[in-house]
ROBAVO-122384 format. One record per residue (C-alpha): x, y, z. Coordinates in nm, 3 decimals. Layout:
// residues N
<atom c1="X" c2="Y" c3="Z"/>
...
***
This chain:
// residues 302
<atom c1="-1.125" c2="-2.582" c3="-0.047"/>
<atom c1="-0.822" c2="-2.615" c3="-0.165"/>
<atom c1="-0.826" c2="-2.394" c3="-0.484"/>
<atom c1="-0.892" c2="-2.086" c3="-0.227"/>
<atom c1="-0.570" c2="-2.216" c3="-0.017"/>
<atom c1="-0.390" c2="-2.179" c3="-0.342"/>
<atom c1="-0.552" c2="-1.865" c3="-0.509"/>
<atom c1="-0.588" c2="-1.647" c3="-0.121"/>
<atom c1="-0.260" c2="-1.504" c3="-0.074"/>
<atom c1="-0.067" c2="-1.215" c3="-0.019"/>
<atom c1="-0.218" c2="-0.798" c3="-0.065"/>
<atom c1="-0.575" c2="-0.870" c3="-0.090"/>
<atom c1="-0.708" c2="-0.505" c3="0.041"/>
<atom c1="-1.039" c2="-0.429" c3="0.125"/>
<atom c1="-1.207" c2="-0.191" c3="-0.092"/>
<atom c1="-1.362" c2="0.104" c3="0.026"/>
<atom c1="-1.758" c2="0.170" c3="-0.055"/>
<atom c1="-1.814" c2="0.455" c3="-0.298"/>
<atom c1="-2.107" c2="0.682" c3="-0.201"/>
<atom c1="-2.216" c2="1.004" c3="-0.325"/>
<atom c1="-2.356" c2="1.290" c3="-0.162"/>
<atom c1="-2.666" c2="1.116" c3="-0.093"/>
<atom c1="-2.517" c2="0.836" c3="0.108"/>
<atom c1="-2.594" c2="0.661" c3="-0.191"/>
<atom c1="-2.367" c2="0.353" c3="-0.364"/>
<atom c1="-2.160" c2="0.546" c3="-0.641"/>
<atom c1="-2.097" c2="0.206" c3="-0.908"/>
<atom c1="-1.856" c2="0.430" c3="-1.117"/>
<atom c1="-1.659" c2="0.496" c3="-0.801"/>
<atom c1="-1.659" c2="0.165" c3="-0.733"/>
<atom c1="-1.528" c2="0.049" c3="-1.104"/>
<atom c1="-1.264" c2="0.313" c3="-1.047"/>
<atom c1="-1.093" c2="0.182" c3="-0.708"/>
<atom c1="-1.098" c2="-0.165" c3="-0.863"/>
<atom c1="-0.928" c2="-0.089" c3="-1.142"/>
<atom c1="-0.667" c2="0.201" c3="-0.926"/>
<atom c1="-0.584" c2="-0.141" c3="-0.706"/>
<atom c1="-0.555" c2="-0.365" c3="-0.933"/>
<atom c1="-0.303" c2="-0.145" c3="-1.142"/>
<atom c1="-0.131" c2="-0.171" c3="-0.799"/>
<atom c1="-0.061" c2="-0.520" c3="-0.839"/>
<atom c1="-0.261" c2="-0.670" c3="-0.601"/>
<atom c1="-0.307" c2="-1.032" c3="-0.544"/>
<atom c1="-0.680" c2="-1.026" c3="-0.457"/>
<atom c1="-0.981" c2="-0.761" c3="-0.318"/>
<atom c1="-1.231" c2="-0.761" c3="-0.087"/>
<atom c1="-1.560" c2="-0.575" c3="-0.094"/>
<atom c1="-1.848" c2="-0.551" c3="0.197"/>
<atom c1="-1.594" c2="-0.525" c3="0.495"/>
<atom c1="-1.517" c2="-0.302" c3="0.783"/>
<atom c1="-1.307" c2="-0.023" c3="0.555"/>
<atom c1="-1.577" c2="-0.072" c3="0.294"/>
<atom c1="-1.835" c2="0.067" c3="0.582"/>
<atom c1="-2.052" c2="-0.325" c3="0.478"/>
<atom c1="-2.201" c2="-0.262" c3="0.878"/>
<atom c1="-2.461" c2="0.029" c3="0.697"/>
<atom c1="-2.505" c2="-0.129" c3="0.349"/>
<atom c1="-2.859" c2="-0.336" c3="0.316"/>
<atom c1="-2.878" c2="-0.619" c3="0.149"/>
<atom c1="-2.935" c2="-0.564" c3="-0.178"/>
<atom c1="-2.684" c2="-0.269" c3="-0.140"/>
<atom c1="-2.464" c2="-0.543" c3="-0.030"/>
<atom c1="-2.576" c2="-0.757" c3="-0.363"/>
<atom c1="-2.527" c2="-0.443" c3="-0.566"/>
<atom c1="-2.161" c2="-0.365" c3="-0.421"/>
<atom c1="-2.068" c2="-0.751" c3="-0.503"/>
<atom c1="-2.207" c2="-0.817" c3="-0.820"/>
<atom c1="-2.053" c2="-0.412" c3="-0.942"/>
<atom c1="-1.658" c2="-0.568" c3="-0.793"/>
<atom c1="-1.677" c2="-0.903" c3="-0.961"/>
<atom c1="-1.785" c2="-0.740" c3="-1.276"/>
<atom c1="-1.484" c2="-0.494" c3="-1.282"/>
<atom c1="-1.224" c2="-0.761" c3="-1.134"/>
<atom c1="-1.303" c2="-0.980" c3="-1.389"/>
<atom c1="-1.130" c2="-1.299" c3="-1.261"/>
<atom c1="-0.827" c2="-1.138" c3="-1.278"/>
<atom c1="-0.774" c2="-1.177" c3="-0.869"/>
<atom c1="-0.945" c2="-1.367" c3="-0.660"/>
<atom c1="-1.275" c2="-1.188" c3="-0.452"/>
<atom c1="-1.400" c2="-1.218" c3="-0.083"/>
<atom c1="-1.717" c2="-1.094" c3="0.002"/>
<atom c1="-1.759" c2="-0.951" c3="0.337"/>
<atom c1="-2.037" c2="-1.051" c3="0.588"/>
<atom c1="-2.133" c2="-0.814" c3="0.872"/>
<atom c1="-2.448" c2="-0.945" c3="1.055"/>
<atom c1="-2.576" c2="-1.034" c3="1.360"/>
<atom c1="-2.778" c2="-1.346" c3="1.312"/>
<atom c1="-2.708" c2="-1.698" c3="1.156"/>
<atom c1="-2.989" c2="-1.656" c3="0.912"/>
<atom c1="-2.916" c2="-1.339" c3="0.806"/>
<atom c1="-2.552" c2="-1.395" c3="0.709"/>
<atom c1="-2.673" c2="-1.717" c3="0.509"/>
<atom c1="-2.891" c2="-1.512" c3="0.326"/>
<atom c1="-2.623" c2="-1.294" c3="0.185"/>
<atom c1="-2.422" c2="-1.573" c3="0.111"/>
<atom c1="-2.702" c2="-1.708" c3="-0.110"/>
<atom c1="-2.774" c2="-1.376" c3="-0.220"/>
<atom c1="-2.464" c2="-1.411" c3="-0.388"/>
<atom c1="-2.404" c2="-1.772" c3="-0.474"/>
<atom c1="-2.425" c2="-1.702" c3="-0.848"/>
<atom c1="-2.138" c2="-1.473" c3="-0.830"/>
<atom c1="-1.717" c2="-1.534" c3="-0.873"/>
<atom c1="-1.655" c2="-1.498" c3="-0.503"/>
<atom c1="-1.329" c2="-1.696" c3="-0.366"/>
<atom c1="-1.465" c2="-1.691" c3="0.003"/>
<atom c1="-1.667" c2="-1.531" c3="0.261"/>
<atom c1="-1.523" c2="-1.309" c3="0.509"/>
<atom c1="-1.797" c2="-1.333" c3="0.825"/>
<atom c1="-1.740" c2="-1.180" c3="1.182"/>
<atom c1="-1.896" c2="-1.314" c3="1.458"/>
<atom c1="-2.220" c2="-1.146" c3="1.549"/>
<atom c1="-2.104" c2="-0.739" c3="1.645"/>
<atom c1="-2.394" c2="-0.629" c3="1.871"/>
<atom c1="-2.338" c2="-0.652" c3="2.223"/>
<atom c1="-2.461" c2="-1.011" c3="2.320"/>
<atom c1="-2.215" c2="-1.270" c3="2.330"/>
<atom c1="-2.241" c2="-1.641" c3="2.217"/>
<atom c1="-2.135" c2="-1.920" c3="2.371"/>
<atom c1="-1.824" c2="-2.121" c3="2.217"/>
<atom c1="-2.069" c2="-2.373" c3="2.105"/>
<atom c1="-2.257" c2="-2.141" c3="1.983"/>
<atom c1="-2.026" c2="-1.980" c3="1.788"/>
<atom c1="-1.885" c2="-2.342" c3="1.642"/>
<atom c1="-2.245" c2="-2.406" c3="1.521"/>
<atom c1="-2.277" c2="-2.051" c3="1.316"/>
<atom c1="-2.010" c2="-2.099" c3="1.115"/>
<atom c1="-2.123" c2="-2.461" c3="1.074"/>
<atom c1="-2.464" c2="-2.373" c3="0.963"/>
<atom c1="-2.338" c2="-2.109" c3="0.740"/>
<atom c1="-2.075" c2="-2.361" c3="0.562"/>
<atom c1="-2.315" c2="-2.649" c3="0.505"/>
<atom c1="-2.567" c2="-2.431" c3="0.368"/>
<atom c1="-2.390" c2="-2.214" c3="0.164"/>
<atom c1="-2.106" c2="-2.447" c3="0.048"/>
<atom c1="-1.900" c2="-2.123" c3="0.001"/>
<atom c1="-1.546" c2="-2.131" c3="0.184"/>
<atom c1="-1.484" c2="-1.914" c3="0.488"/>
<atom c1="-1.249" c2="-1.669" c3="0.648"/>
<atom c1="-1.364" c2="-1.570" c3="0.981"/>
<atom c1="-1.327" c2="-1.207" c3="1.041"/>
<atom c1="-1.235" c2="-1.185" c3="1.444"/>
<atom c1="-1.246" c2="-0.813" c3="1.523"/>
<atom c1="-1.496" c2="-0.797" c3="1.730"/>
<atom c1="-1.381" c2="-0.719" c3="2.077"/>
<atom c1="-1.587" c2="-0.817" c3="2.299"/>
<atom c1="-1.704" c2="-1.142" c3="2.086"/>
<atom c1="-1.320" c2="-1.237" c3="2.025"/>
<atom c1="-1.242" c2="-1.605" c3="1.928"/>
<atom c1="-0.910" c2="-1.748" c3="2.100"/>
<atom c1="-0.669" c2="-1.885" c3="1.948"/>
<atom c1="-0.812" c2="-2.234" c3="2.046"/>
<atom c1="-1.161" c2="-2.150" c3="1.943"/>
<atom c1="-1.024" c2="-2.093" c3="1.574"/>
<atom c1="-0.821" c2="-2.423" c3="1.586"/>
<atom c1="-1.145" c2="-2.613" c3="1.711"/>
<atom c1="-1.355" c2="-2.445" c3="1.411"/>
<atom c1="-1.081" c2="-2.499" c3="1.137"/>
<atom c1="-1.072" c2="-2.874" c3="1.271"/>
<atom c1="-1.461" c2="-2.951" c3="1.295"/>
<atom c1="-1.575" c2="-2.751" c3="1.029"/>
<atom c1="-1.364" c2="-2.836" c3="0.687"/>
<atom c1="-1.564" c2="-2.535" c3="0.477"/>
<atom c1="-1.392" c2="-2.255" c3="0.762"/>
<atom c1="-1.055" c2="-2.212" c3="0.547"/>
<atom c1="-0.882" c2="-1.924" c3="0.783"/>
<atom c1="-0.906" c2="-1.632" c3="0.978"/>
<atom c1="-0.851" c2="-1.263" c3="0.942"/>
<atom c1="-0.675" c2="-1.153" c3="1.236"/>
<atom c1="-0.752" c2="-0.811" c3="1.367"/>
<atom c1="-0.732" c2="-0.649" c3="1.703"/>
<atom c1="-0.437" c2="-0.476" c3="1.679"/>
<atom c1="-0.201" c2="-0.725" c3="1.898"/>
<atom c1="0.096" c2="-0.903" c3="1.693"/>
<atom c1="0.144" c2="-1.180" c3="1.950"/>
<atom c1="-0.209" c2="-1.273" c3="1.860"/>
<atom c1="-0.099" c2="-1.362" c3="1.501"/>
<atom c1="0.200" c2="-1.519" c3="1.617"/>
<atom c1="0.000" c2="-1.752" c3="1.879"/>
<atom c1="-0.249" c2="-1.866" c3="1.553"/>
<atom c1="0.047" c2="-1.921" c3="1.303"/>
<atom c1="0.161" c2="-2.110" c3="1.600"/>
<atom c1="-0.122" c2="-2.351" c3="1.736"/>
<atom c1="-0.285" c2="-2.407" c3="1.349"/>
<atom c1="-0.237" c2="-2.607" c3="1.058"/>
<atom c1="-0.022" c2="-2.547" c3="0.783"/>
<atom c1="-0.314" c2="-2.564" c3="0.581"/>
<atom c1="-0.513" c2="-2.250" c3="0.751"/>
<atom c1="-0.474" c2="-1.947" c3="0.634"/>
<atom c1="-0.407" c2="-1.678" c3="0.850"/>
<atom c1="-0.452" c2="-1.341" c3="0.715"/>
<atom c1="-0.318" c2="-1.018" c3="0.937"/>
<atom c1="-0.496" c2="-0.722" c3="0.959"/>
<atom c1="-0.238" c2="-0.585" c3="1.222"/>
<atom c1="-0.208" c2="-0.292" c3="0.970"/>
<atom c1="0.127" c2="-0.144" c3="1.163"/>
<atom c1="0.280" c2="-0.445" c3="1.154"/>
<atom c1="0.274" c2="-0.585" c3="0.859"/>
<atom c1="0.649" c2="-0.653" c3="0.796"/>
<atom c1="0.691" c2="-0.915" c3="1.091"/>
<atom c1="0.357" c2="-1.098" c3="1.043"/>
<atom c1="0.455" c2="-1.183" c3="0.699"/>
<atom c1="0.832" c2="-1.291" c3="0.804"/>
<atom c1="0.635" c2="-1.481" c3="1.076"/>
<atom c1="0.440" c2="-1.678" c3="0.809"/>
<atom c1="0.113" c2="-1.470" c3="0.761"/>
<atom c1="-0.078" c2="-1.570" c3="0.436"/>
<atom c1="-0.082" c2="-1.214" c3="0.388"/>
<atom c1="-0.330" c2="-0.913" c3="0.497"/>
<atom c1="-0.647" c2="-0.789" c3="0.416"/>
<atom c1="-0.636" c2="-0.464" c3="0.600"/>
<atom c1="-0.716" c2="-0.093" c3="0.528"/>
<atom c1="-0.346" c2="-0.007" c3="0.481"/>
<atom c1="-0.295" c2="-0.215" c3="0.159"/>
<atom c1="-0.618" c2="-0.019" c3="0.004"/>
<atom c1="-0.454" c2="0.342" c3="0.133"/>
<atom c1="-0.099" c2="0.261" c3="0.036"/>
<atom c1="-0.171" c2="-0.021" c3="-0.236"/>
<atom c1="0.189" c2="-0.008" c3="-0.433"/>
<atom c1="0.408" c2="0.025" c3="-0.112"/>
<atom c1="0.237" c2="-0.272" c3="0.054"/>
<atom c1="0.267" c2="-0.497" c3="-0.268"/>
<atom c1="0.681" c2="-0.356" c3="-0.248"/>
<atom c1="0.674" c2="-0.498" c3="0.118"/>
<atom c1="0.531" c2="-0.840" c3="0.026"/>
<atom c1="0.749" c2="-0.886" c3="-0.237"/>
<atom c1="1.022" c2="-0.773" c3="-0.067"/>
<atom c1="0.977" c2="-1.033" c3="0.230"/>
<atom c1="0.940" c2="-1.306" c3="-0.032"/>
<atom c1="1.246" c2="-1.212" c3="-0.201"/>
<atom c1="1.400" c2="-1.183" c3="0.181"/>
<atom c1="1.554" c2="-0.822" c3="0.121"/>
<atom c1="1.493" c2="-0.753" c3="0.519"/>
<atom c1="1.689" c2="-0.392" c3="0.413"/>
<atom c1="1.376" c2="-0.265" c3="0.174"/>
<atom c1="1.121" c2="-0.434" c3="0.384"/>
<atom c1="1.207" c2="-0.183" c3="0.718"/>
<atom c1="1.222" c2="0.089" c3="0.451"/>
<atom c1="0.906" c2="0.031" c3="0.324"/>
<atom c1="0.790" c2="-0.083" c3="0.731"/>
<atom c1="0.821" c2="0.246" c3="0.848"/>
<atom c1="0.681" c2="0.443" c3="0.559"/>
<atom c1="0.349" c2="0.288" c3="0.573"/>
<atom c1="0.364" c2="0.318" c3="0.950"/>
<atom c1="0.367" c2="0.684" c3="0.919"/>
<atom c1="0.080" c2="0.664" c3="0.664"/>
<atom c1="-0.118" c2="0.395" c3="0.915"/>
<atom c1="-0.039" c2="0.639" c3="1.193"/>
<atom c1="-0.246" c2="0.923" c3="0.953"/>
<atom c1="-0.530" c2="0.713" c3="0.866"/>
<atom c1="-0.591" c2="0.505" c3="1.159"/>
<atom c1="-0.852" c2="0.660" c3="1.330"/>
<atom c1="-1.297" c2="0.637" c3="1.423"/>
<atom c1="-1.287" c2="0.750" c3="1.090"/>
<atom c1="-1.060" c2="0.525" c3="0.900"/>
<atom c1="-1.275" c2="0.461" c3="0.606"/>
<atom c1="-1.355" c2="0.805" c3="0.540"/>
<atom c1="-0.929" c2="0.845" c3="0.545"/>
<atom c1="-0.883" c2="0.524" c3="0.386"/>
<atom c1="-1.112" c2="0.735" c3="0.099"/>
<atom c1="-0.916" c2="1.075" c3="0.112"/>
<atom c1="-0.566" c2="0.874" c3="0.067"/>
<atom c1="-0.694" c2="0.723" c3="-0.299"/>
<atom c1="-0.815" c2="1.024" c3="-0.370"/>
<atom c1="-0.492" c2="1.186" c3="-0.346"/>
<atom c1="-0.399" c2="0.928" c3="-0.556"/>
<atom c1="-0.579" c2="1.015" c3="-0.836"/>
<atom c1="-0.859" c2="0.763" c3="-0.719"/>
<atom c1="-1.208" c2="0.936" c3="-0.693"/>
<atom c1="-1.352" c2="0.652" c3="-0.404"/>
<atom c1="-1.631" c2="0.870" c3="-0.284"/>
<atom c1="-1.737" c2="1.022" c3="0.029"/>
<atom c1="-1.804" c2="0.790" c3="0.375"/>
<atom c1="-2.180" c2="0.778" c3="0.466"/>
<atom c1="-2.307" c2="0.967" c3="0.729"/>
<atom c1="-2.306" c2="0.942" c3="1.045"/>
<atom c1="-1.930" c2="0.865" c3="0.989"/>
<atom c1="-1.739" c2="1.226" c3="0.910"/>
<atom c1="-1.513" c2="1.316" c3="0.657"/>
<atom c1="-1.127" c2="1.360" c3="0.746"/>
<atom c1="-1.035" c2="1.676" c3="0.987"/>
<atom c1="-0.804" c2="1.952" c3="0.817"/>
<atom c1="-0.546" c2="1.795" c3="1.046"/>
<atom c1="-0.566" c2="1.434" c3="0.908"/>
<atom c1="-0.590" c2="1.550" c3="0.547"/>
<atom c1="-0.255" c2="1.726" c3="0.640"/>
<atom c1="-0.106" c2="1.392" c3="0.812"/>
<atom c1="-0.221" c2="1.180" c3="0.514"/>
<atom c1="-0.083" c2="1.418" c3="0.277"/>
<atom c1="0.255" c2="1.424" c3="0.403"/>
<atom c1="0.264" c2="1.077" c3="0.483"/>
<atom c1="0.229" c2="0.953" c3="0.139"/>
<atom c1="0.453" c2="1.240" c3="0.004"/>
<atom c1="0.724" c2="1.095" c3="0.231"/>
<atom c1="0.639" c2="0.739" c3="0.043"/>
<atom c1="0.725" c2="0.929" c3="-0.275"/>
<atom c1="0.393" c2="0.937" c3="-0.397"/>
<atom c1="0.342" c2="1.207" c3="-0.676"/>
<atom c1="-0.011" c2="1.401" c3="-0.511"/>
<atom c1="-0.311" c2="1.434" c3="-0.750"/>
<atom c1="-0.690" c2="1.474" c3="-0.722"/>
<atom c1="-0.949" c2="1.244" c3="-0.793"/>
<atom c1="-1.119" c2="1.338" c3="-1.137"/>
***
């Protein structure tokens, strides 16, 4: 567990699923954004997550997606698959699905249908899912209405060694700041605040796995490096760029933006799959001008 502690760090966005007009899984589109992010200068991807619309892939879409990233990453970054099920047994059988596969860690929510387990309950999924999988994992908390408190994550982290981190979401900085806080120095915590990036890593986030980084993929490596480096000046310059382009993208829709911002980038990621809709004229007129004001030289997609 300690070779992810080590390898997990910093950008590590999560990809966006490539699908044609068909709904279907477009591998060349995939290929494509893996090799447009890691150009970028990213320190890791993710594939099968919220951005990368994993909630409507089956499973051996999901085994498809997973095997097509690795392939195309290579080794040269670290990969985390994401989970998005609602059972115990069903998110152990992707994780075996995939066992034969170059995949860091596992990036599981809690279940994201309506019914809410207990915190025993919840301590005993991700125990299950550890000891049978024996693949390290980041818990994805961004389910409302099954969020895990600060003291939840610090009882899983201590009682079950295989849990590595968390993946902060929801939207709420103090939340990162009360887990960097109340955990070990050893548990990673990953932001997905997407606004507020700048602060979470001066507060000691691992680093962020968040749609932002896979719209804006140069600017948010810039930021990281520049909060290493402690250049506070060029980290608020680079802050409240990718606010305005977070403030374009951020919507019901942000995959399907997440998509039209690489494309403008010269990065053909495909179209969302339906029900989800493509970007309004008005958001394709936001995202355009916030990545212009970035500096970002506009192109299309071949």
């Amino acid at each position: 567990m300690s070779q992810v502690r080590d390898r997990l760090f910093g950008i590590v966005p999560p990809t966006t699923t490539a699908f044609d007009a068909a709904g279907e899984i477009d591998e060349a589109g995939i290929r494509a954004q893996v090799r447009f992010l890691l150009g970028a200068g990213v320190h890791g991807l993710a594939a099968g997550g919220s951005t990368g619309e994993g909630h409507t892939l089956d499973h051996e879409e999901f085994v498809r997606l997973m095997e097509t990233t690795v392939d195309e990453v290579a080794g040269r970054v670290p990969v985390v698959a994401g989970i998005i099920v609602d059972s115990t047994r069903d998110a152990i059988r992707r994780a075996r699905s995939i066992a034969h596969l170059d995949v860091v860690a596992l990036q599981v929510t809690p279940v994201h249908y309506l019914f809410k387990p207990s915190d025993d309950a919840m301590v005993e999924h991700f125990r299950r899912l550890a000891g049978e999988t024996g693949k390290p994992i980041l818990i994805y908390n961004v389910v409302p209405w099954v969020y895990l408190s600060p003291q939840l994550l610090y009882r899983i982290f201590r009682e079950v060694p295989g849990v590595v981190g968390v993946k902060q979401s929801a939207g709420d900085l103090k939340r990162v700041a009360d887990l960097l806080f109340i955990t070990e120095p050893e548990d990673l915590v990953f932001t997905a605040v997407d606004a507020l990036l700048y602060p979470a890593f001066m507060l000691g986030a691992h680093g962020t796995i968040a749609a932002l980084p896979t719209a804006a993929p140069h600017a948010c490596v810039a930021l990281w490096d520049a909060c290493q480096a402690g250049d506070h000046a060029r980290a608020k310059e680079l802050h409240l760029q990718l606010l305005r382009v977070w403030n374009a993208i951020e919507a019901d829709n942000l995959p399907a933006c997440t998509k039209y911002a690489l494309t403008l980038q010269g990065c053909a990621a495909g179209l969302p799959r339906p029900p989800m809709h493509a970007p309004s004229e008005t958001q394709k007129k936001n995202i355009r001008e916030a990545l212009q004001a970035m500096g970002v030289s506009l192109q299309t997609a071949a």
